[in-house]
Each structure stands twice: as structure tokens, then as C-alpha cells.
MMTF fields as JSON, N, C-alpha, C and O atoms, coordinates in Angstrom:
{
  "mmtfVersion": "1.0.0",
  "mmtfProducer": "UNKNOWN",
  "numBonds": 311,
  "numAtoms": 312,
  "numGroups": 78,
  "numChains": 1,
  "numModels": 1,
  "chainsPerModel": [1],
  "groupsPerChain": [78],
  "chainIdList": ["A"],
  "bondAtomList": [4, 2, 8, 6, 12, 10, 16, 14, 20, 18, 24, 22, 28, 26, 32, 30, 36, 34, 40, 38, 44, 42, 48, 46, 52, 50, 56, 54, 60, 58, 64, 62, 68, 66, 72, 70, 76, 74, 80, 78, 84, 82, 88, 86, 92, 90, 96, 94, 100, 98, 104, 102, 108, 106, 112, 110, 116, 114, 120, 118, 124, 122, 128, 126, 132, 130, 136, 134, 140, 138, 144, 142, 148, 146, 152, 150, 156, 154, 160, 158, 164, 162, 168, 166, 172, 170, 176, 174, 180, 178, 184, 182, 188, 186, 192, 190, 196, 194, 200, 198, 204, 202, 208, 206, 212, 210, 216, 214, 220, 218, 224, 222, 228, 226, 232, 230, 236, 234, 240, 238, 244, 242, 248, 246, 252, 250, 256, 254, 260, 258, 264, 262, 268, 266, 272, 270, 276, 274, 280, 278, 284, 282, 288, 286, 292, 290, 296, 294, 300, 298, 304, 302, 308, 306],
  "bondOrderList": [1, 1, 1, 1, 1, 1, 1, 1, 1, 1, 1, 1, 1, 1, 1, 1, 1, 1, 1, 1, 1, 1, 1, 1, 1, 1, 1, 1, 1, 1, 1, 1, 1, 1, 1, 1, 1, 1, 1, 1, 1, 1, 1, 1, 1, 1, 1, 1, 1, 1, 1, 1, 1, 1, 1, 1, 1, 1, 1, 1, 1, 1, 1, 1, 1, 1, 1, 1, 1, 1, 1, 1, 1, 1, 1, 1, 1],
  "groupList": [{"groupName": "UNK", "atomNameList": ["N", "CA", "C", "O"], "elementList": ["N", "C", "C", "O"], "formalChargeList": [0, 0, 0, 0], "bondAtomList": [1, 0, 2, 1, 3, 2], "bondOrderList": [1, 1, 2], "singleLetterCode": "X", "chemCompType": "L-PEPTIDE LINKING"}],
  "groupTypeList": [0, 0, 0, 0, 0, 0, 0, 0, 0, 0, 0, 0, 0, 0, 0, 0, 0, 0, 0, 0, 0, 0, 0, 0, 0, 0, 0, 0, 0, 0, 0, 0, 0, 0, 0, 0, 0, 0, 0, 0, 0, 0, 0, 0, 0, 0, 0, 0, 0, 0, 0, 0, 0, 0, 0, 0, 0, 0, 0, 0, 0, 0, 0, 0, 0, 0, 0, 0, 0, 0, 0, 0, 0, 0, 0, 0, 0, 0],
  "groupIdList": [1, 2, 3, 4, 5, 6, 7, 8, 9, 10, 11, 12, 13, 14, 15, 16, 17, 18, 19, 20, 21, 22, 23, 24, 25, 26, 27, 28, 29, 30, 31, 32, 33, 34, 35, 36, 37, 38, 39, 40, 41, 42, 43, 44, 45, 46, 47, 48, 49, 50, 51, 52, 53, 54, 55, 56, 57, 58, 59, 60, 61, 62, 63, 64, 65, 66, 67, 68, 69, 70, 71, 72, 73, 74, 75, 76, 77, 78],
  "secStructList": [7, 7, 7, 7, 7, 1, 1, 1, 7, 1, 7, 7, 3, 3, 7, 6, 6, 2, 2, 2, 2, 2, 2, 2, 2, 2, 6, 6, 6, 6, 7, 6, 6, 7, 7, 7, 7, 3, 3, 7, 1, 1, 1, 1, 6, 6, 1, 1, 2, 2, 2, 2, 7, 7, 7, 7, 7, 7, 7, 7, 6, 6, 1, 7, 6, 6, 1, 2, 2, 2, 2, 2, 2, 2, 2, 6, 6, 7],
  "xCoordList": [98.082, 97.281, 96.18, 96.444, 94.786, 93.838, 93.758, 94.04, 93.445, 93.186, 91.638, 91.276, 90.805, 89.439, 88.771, 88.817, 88.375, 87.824, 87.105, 86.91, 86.798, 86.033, 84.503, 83.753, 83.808, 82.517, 82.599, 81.574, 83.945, 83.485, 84.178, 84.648, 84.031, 84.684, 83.678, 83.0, 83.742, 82.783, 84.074, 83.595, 84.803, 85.859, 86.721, 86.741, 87.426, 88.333, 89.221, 88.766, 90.551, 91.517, 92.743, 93.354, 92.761, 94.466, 95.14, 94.931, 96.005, 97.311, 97.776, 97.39, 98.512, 98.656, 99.811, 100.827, 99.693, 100.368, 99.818, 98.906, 100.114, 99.459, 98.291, 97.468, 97.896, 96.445, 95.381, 94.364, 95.989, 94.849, 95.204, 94.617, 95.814, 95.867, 95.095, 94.674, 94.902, 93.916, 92.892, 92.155, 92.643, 91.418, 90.625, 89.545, 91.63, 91.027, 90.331, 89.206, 91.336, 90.912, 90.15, 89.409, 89.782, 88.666, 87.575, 86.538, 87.42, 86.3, 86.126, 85.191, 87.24, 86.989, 86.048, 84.956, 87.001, 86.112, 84.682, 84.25, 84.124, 82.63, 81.787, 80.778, 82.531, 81.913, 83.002, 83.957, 83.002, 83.928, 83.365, 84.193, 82.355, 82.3, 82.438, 82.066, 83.219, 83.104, 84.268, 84.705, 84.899, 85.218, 86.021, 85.446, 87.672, 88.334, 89.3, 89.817, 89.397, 90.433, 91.731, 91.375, 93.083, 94.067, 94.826, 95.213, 94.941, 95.843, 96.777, 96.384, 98.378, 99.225, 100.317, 100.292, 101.132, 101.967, 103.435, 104.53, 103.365, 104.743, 104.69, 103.599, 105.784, 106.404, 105.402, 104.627, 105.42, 104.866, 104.219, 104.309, 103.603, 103.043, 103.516, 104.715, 102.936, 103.946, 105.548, 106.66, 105.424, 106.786, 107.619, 108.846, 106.701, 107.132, 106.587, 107.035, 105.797, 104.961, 105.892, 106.179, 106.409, 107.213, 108.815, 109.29, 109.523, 110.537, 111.046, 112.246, 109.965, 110.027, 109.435, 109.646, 108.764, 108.068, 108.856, 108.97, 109.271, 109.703, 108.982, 109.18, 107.81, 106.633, 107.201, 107.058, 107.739, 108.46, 107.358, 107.189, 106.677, 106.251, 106.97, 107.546, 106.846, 108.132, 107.516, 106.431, 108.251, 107.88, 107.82, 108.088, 107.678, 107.911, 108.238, 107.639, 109.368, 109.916, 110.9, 111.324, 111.378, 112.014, 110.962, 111.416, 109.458, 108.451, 108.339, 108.543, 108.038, 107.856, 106.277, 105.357, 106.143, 104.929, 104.234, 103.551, 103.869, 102.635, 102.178, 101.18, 103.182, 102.751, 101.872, 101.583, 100.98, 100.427, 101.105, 100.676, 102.498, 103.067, 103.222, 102.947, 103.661, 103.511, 102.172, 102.271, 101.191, 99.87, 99.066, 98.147, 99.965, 99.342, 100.478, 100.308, 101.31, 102.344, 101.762, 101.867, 101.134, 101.148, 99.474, 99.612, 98.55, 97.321, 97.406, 96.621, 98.431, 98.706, 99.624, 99.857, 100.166, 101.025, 99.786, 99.721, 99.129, 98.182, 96.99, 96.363],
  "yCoordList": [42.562, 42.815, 43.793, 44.731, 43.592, 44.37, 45.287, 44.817, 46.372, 47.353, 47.938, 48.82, 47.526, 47.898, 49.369, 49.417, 50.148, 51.549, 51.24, 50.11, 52.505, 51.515, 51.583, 51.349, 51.826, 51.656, 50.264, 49.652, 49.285, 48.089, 47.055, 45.919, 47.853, 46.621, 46.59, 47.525, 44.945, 44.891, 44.726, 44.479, 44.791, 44.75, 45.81, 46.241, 46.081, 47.486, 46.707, 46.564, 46.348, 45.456, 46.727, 47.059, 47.213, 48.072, 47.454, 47.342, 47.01, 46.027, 44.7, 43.739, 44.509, 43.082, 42.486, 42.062, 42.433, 41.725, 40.457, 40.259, 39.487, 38.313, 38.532, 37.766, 39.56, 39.814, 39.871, 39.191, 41.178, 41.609, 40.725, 41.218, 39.74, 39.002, 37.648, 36.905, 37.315, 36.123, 36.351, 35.668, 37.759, 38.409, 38.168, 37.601, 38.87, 38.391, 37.115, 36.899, 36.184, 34.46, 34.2, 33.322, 34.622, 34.062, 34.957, 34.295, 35.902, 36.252, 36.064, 36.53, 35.245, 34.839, 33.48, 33.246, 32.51, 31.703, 31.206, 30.072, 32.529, 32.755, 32.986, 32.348, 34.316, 34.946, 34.803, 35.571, 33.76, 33.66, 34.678, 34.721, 35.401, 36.265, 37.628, 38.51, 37.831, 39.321, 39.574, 38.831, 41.028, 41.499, 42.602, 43.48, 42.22, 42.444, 43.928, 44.073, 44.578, 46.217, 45.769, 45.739, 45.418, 45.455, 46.434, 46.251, 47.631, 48.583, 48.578, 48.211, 49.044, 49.029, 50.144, 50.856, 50.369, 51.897, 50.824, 51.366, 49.869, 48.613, 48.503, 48.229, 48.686, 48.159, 46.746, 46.819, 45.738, 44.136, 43.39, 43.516, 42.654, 42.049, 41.488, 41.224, 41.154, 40.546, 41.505, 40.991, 42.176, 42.93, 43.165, 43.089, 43.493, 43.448, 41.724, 41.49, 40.894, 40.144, 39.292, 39.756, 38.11, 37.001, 37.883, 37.945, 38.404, 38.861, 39.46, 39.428, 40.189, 41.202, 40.365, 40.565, 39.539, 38.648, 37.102, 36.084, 37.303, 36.183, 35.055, 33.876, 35.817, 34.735, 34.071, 32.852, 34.65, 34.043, 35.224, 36.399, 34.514, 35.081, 35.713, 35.106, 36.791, 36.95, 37.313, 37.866, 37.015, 36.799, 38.315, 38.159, 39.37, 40.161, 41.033, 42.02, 40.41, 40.978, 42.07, 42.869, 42.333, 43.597, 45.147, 46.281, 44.745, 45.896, 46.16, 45.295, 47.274, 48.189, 47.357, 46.974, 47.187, 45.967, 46.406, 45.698, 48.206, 48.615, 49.056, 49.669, 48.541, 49.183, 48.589, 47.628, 49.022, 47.799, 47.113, 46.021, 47.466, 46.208, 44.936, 43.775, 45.286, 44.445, 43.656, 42.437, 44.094, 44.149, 42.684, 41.886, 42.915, 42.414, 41.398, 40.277, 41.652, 40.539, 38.958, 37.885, 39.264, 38.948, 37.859, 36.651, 38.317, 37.951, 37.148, 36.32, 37.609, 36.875, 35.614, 34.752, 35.472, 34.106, 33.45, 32.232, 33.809, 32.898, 32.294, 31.476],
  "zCoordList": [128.34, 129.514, 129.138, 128.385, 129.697, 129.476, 130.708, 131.81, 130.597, 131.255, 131.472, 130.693, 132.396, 132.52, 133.118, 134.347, 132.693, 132.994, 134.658, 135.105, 135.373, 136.641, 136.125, 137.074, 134.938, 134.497, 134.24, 134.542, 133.557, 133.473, 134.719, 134.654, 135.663, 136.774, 137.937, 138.363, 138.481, 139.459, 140.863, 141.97, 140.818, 142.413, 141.727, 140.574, 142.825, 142.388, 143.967, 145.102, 143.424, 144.612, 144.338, 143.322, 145.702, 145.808, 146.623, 147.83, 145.986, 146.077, 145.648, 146.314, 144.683, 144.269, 145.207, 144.655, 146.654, 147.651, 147.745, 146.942, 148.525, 148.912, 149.108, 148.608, 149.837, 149.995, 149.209, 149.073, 148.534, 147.216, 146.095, 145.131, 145.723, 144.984, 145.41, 144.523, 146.849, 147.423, 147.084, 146.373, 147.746, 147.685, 146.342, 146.176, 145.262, 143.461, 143.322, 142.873, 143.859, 143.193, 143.971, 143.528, 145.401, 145.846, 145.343, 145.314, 145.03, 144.301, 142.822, 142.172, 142.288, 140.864, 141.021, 140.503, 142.086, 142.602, 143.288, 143.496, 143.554, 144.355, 143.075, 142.776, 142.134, 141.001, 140.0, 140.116, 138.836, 138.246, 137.058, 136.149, 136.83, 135.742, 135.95, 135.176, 137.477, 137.959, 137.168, 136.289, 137.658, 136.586, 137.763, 138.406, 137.822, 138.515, 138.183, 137.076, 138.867, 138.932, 139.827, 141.005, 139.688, 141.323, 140.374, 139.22, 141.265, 141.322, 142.361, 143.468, 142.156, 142.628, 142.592, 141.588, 143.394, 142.894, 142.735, 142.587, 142.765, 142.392, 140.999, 140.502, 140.183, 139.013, 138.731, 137.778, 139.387, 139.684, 140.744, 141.965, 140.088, 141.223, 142.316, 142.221, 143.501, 144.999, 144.885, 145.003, 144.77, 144.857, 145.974, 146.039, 146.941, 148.444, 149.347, 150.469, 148.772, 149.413, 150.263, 151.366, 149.914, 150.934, 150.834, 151.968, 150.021, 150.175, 151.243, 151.517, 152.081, 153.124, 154.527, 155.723, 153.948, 155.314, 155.828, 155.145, 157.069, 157.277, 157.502, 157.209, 158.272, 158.673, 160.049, 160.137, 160.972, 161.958, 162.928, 162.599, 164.219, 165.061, 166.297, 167.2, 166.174, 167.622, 168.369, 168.19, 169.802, 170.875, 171.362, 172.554, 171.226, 171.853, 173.055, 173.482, 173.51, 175.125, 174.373, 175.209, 173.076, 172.685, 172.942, 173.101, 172.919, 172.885, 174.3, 175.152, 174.536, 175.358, 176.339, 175.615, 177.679, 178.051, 177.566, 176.827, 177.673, 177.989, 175.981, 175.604, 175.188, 173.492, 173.273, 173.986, 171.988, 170.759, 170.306, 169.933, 170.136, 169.327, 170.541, 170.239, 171.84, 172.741, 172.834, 172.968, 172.789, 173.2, 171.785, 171.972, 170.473, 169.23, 169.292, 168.813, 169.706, 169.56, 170.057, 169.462, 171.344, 172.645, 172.005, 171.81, 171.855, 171.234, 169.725, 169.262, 169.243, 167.563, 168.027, 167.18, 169.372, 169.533, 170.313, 170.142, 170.854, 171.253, 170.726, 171.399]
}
């Protein structure tokens, strides 16, 4: 594995989750000669990514009416 200084990097990605790892390939894909940084405080990559996510939307009548989590629950099922 190469390790790039931030003088030779054009993205600087913190987190190699699903995210910051999309994030990479679609900008390898826009700019395939950029020149990528993903830092992480994980041992590995996706470390926490699908392991921890069920990906199941819940309905939220456990949240409180008046929370954000009520409030985001409520807007992300619709």
C-alpha cells in the first residue's frame, strides 16, 4: 500500500465506510487521475459499514412525537 503526503493528494476522504469509499470511486470515476487520501481511525476498511446496519426502516412510534428522531424517521419513510 502506498501512502500519499497531503502535498501529493487531490481528495483527502475521512472514512473508509460505505460512504467514503463511494465517495473515492465516484471521484476516481469523474477524475480517474486524481489522487485520493481515505483516512480512518479503524484497523480496516468498511469495518463498521453493513455489519452494524440493518438497512431496515423503522417506523418510529418507539420515539418520543415531538423528537428528531421522530421527526427524521417520519420524512425518511416517506
Amino acid at each position: 500500500m502506498k501512502f500519499a503526503n497531503k502535498k501529493e493528494t487531490d481528495f483527502l476522504i475521512i472514512g473508509s465506510g460505505i460512504i467514503g469509499l463511494t465517495t473515492a470511486w465516484n471521484i476516481k470515476n469523474i477524475k480517474p487521475k486524481s489522487r485520493i487520501l481515505i483516512i480512518d481511525k479503524e484497523p480496516d476498511v468498511g469495518f463498521h459499514a453493513s455489519g452494524r446496519n440493518s438497512g431496515v426502516l423503522h417506523a418510529g412510534f418507539y420515539y418520543s412525537p415531538d423528537s428528531l428522531k421522530a421527526k427524521f424517521t417520519k420524512e425518511g419513510n416517506e
